[in-house]
Backbone as ProteinMPNN parsed JSONL, in Angstrom:
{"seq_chain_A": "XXXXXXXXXXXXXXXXXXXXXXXXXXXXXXXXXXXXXXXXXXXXXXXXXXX", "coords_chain_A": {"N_chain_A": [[0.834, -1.196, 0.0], [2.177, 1.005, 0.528], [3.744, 1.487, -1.198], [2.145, 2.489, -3.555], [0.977, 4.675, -2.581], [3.164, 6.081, -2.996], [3.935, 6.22, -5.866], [1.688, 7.284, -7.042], [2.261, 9.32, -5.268], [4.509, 10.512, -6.379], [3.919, 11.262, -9.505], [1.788, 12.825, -9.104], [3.521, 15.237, -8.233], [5.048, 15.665, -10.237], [3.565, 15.845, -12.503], [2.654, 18.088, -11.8], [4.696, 20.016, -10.839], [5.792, 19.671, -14.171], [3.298, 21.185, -15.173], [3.553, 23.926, -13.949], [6.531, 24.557, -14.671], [5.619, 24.814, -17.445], [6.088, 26.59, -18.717], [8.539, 28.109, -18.964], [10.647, 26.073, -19.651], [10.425, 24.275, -21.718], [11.426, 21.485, -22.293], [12.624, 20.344, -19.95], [9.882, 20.029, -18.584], [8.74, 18.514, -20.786], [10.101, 15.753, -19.666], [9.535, 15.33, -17.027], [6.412, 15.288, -17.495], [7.031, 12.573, -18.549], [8.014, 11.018, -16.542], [5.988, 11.421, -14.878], [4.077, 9.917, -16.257], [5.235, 7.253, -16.089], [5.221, 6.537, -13.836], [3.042, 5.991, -13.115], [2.088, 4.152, -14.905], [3.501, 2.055, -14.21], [2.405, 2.023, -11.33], [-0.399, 1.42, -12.398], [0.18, -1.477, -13.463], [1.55, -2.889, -11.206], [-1.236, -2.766, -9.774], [-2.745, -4.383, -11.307], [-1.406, -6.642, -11.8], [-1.584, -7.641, -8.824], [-4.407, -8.224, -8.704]], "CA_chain_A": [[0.0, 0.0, 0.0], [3.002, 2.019, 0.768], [4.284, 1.964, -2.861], [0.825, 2.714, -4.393], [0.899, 5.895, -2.443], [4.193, 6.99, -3.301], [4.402, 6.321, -6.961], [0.459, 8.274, -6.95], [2.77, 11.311, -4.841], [5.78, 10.83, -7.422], [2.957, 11.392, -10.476], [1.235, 14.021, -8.978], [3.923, 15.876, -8.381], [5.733, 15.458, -11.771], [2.496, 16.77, -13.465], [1.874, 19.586, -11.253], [5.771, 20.329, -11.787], [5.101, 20.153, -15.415], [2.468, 22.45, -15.268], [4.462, 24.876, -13.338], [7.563, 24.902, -15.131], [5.816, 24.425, -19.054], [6.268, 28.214, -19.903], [10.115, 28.283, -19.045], [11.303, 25.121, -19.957], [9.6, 22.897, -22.308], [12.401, 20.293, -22.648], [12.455, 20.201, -18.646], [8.384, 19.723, -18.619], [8.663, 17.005, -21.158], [10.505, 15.167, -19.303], [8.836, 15.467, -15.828], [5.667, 14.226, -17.78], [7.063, 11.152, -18.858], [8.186, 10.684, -15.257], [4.86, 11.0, -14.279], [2.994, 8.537, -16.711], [5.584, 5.703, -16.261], [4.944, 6.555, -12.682], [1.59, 5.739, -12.912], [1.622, 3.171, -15.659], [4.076, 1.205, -13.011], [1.55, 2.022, -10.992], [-1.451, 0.433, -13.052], [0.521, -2.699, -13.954], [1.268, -3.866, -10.25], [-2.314, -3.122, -8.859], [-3.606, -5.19, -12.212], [-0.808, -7.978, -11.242], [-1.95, -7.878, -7.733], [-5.716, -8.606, -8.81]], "C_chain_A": [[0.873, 1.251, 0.0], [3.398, 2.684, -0.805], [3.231, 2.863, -3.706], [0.417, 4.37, -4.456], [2.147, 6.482, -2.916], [4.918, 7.0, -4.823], [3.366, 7.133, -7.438], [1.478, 9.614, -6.546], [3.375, 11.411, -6.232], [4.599, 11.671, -9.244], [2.349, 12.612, -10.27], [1.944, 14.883, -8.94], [4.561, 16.219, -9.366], [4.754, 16.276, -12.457], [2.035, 18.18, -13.003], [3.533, 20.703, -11.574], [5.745, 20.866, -12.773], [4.275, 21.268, -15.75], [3.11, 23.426, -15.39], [5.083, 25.759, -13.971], [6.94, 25.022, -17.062], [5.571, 26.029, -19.627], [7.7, 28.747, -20.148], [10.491, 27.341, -19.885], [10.375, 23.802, -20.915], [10.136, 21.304, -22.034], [12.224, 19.394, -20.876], [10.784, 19.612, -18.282], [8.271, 18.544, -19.336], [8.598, 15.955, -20.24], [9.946, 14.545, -17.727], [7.051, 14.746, -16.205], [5.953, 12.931, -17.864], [7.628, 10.462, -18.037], [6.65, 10.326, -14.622], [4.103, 9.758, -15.32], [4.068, 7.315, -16.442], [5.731, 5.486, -14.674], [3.224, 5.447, -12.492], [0.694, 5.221, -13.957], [2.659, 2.085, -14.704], [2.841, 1.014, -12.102], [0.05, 1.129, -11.045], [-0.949, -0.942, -12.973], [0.764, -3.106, -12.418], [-0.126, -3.633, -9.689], [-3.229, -4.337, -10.273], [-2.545, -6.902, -12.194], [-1.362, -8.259, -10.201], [-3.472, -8.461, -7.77], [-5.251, -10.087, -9.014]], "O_chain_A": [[0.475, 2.34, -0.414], [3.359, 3.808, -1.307], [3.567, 3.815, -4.412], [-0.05, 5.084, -5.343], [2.003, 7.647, -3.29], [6.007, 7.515, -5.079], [3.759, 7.89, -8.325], [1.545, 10.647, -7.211], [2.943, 12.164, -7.105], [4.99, 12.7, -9.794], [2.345, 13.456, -11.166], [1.473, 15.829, -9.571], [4.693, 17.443, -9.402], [5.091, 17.344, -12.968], [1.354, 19.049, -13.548], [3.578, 21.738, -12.238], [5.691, 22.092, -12.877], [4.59, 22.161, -16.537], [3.38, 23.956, -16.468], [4.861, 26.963, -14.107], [7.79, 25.291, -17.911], [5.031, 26.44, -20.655], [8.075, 29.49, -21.055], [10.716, 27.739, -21.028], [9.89, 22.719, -20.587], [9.502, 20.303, -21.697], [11.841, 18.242, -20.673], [10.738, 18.594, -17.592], [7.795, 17.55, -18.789], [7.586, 15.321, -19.942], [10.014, 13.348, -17.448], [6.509, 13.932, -15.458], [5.223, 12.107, -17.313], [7.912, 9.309, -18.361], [6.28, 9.291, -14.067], [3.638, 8.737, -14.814], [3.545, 6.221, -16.655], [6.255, 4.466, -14.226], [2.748, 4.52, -11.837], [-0.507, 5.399, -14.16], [2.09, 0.994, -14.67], [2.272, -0.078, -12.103], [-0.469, 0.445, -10.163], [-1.697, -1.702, -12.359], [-0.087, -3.968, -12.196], [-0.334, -4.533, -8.876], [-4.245, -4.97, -9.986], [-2.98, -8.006, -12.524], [-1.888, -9.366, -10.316], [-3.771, -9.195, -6.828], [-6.083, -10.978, -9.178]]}, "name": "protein", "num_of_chains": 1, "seq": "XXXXXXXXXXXXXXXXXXXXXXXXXXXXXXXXXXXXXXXXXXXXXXXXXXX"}
């Protein structure tokens, strides 16, 4: 349960990041997205193993 929440924080914060930063830095924002979705496609794939 521990993980579940802290790859959910890692995601949320990556995209809110993103947000943040996507008028300075695009390249930087990219990148922080695709932190967050493989956050929270890790995410998906062990709670759909765990079923």
């Amino acid at each position: 349960m521990r993980a579940v929440v802290l790859y959910l924080a890692v995601a949320a914060l990556s995209a809110l990041a993103a947000y943040i930063i996507r008028g300075n830095s695009k390249i930087v924002s990219n990148i922080l997205l695709f932190i967050s979705l493989v956050s929270i496609s890790i995410l998906g794939i062990s709670i759909f193993v765990e079923q």
